[in-house]
Each structure stands twice: as structure tokens, then as C-alpha cells.
N, C-alpha and C positions, 0 to 999 in steps of 0.2 A: 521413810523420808525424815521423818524427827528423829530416828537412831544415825540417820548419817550427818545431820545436821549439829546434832548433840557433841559427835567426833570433831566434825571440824573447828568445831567453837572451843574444846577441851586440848586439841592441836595447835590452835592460832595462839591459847590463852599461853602456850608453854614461852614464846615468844616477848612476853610481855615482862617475861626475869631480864632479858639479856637487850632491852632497846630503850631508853628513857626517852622523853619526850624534849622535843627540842623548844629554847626561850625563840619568843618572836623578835625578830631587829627594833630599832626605835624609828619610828618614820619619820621622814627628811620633812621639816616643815615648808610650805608653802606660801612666803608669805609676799607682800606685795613690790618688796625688793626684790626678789627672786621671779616673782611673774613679769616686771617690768624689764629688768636688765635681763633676763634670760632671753630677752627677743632682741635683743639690741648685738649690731657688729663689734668686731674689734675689741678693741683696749673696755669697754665699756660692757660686752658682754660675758667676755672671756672671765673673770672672778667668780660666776655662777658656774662652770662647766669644773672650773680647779676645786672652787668648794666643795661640788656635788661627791671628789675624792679625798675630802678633807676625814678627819677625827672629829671634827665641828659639827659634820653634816650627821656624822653618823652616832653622836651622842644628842643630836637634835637640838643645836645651837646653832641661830641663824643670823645673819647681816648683823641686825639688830643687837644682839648679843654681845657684838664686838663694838659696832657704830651709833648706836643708839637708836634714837627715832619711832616712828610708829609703823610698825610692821602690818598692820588691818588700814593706813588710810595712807592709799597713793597721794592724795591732794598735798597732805602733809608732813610727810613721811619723812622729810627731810631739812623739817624748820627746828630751829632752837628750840621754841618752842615747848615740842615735843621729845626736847632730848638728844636732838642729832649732834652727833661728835664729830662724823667724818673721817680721815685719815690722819694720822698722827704725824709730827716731824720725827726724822729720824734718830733723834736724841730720844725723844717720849715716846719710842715704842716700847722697853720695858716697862717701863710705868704704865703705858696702855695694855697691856697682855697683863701684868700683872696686881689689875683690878680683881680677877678672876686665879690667879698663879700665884699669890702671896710669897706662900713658901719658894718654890722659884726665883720668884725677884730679889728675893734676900739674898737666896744662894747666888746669883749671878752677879748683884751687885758687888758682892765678898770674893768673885772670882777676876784671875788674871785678864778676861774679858769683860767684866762689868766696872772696874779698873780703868779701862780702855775705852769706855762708851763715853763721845765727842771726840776721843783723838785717834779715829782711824779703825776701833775697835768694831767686834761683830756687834750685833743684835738680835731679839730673840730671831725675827725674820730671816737673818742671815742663813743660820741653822734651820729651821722647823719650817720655812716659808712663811707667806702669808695669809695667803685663801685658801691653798693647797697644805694645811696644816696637818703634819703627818704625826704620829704614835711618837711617843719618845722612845727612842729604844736605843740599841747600842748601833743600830744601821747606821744613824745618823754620826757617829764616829768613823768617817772614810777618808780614806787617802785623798779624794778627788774632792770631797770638799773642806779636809781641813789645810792641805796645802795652799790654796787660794792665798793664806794667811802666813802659815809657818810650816814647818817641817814638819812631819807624823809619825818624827819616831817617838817623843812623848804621848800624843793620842794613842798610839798604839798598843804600846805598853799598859795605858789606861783602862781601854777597852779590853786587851787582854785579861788583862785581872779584874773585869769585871763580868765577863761573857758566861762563866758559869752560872756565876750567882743568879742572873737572867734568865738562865737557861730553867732555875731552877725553881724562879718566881713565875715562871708562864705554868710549870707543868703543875704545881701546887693548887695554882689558881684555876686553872683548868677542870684538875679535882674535884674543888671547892663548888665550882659552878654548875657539874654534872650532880651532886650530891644534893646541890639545892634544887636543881630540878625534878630530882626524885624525894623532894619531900623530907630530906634528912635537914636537922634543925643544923647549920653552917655559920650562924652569924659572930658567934665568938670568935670562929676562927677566919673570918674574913675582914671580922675589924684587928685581928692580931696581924693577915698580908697586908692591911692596908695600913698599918702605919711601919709592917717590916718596907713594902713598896716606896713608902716617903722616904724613908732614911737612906735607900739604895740609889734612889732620883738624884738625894745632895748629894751624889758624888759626879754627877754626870759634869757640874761645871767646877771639880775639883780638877787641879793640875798636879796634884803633888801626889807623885806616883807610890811612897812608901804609904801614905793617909788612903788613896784607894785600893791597897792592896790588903792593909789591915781593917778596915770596915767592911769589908768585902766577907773577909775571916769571920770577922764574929756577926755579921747579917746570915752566912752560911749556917751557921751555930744553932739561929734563930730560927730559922726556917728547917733546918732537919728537926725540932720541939715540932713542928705544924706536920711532917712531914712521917713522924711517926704514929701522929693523932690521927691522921689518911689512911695510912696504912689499917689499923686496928679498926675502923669503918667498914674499909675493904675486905677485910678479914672476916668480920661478920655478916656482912652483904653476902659476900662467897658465899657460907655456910647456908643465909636462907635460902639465896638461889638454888645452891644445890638440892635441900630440900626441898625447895619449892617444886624442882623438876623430877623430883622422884616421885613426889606424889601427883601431881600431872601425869606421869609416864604411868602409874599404878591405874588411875583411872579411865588412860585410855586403855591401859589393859582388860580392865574388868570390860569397858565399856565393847571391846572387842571380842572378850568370850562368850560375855551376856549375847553379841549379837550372834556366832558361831552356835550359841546354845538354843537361842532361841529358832533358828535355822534348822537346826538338826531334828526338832522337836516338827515344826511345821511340814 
């Protein structure tokens, strides 16, 4: 029984080269804006169900986060007081979003749409919604919602020469974040994606398609540097794994003649 138990443990352990452990999500806070309006109809409880799909919910930023207030006391929750903001005019919702978005704000206000905020122009809400606040990515560059406004053949263009570089900033990051779950020290090079990531963001509210075509170039530049520091990780992870399973595989061997020898013997 300890010879077959010894096997299975020596078999399970060969597993443990080729699986890393997964990071836990961040839990969606509960706070007394969310318990209240979560039970309510309509216009009033609808914001809880959009947020629940937001980037907000899932980086664990709540009501309170964006509105102010006291999130632990219903009674008060929505006095001056304690900070309550409320909903913005629609002129002040850059400036509201970009309490939190600094960098953003600057870039948008510097763009052909931040330009245009009071005379007709978007806002962050326009793009990225409200409660329903989604990832920035290049999705939100579409036909269907940059037409609303203008034409898509400059967006597109845009997005075009920016879709690899994206392409290239998830897989990087992805990397990064498998590496730091197994324990490999990652932090240099996750503060080098995160400020390649900033510099890639200013172009999302750039219009001038020669400027996102050449930032795009030398951000690509910057990221094959991280991109061959991954690789050389990989390279040597390979190696122990490999090792690591040959010598596994040796000791299930012994561990099977020992038991064959001891057999023949008895």
C-alpha cells in the first residue's frame, strides 16, 4: 500500500512542472449602495446589475468610488456631509472620471473630442459608458459607435495601426502574470508594460493618423526589449522542466523495479 501510494504521489508530482496556480479575482464589494439599490425597480436599480459588468466591479471600486458618500451607513450615505457627490453635469464628467484618470483627462482634453466638450462633443461616458464601464481597448473603436458622431474611416485607420501593438501588449502581459504566479521575481518588467501601456492608452484619443502610426512603431520597439527578456525565462523554465521530468520519470522507474524486484523475491 505505501509502495503504491509512494507511485502515485511521485506521478501526480510530475504535473506540478507543466500547471501554475491560478491568481484569485478581487471580490465585488458589498456596500450599502449596492444592497439598497440592488433591490429597487427600474431606472433606480438598473446601475447595480450594469456595474456588476463593469471594470469598476471587477477591480473592486464601488458607487462610492465614483459618488462619494459613506458606503458602511444607509442613514447617511448620501449627505454632504459625508462626501456625496452624486451625478455630474454633462460638461463635468471628464473632470469627474478624471479624478481617478489624470493622464486620460489631459489626453482627451488635448483631443479633437475634449475640444468639443459643451459644443456637441463626446464625453468619457459617451465611449466607455457609465456603470457599465468596460476595459479600454481597441473594441471600443467600432463602426457602430463611432458613426453616431462622424465617419470611420479615420477611426479605422487608427485602430488599425494600433491593433497589433495590443495584440502584443496582452500577450506580454499575460507572460508577465503567469511568471509572477510561479514565483519568478517580474516587477521590473511589469513596471517597464506599465508605463509602455500608458504611452500606448495616449493614443487612443489621438486623431492624427501619421502620430498613431509612428508611436505605435517605436512602442512595438519597446515591447520586443520585454518580449525577448520572456522569452530567455521561457527558455530556462523549459530546461528545468525538462529536467525536472526526467528525474521524476527516473524515480518512478526505480520506484517500479524496486517494486518488480521486490515481487520476484517474495
Amino acid at each position: 500500500m505505501i509502495r503504491k501510494n509512494t507511485l502515485a504521489i511521485l506521478v501526480l508530482a510530475s504535473f506540478a512542472f507543466l500547471k501554475p496556480a491560478l491568481a484569485a479575482p478581487v471580490e465585488q464589494p458589498e456596500t450599502v449602495c449596492i444592497q439598497c439599490h440592488g433591490t429597487l425597480p427600474d431606472r433606480l436599480g438598473a446601475p447595480v446589475n450594469l456595474w456588476r459588468g463593469s471594470i469598476h466591479a471587477d477591480n473592486g471600486i464601488s458607487c462610492n468610488g465614483c459618488h462619494g458618500g459613506d458606503p458602511k451607513d444607509a442613514a447617511n450615505a448620501m449627505t454632504p456631509q459625508r462626501g456625496f457627490l452624486g451625478a455630474p453635469k454633462e460638461k463635468d464628467i471628464p473632470a469627474f472620471c478624471g479624478r481617478c484618470h489624470p493622464g486620460v483627462y489631459k489626453d482627451y482634453l488635448s483631443s479633437a473630442h475634449g475640444r468639443a466638450l459643451g459644443a456637441g462633443g463626446p464625453t468619457c461616458v459617451t465611449c466607455h459608458s457609465n456603470h457599465q464601464v468596460v476595459k479600454a481597448s481597441l473594441a471600443l473603436i467600432n463602426e457602430k459607435s463611432c458613426t453616431r458622431c462622424h465617419s470611420f474611416d479615420r477611426a479605422r485607420a487608427i485602430r488599425d495601426a494600433m491593433q497589433q501593438t495590443e495584440g502584443y501588449i496582452d500577450n506580454i502581459s499575460r507572460r508577465i502574470a503567469d511568471f509572477q504566479v510561479s514565483g519568478v521575481d517580474t516587477e521590473k518588467m511589469a513596471k517597464s508594460l506599465f508605463s509602455v501601456r500608458n504611452r500606448f492608452h495616449t493614443l487612443f484619443h489621438d486623431v492624427d493618423v501619421a502620430r498613431v502610426k509612428g508611436e505605435s512603431a517605436a512602442i512595438n520597439k519597446e515591447l520586443g526589449k520585454l518580449d525577448a527578456a520572456l522569452k530567455e525565462i521561457e527558455r530556462s523554465h523549459e530546461k528545468r522542466r525538462v529536467a525536472g521530468g526526467i528525474a521524476v520519470g527516473f524515480m518512478v522507474l526505480l520506484a517500479v523495479l524496486f517494486h518488480l524486484m521486490k515481487k520476484s523475491y517474495d
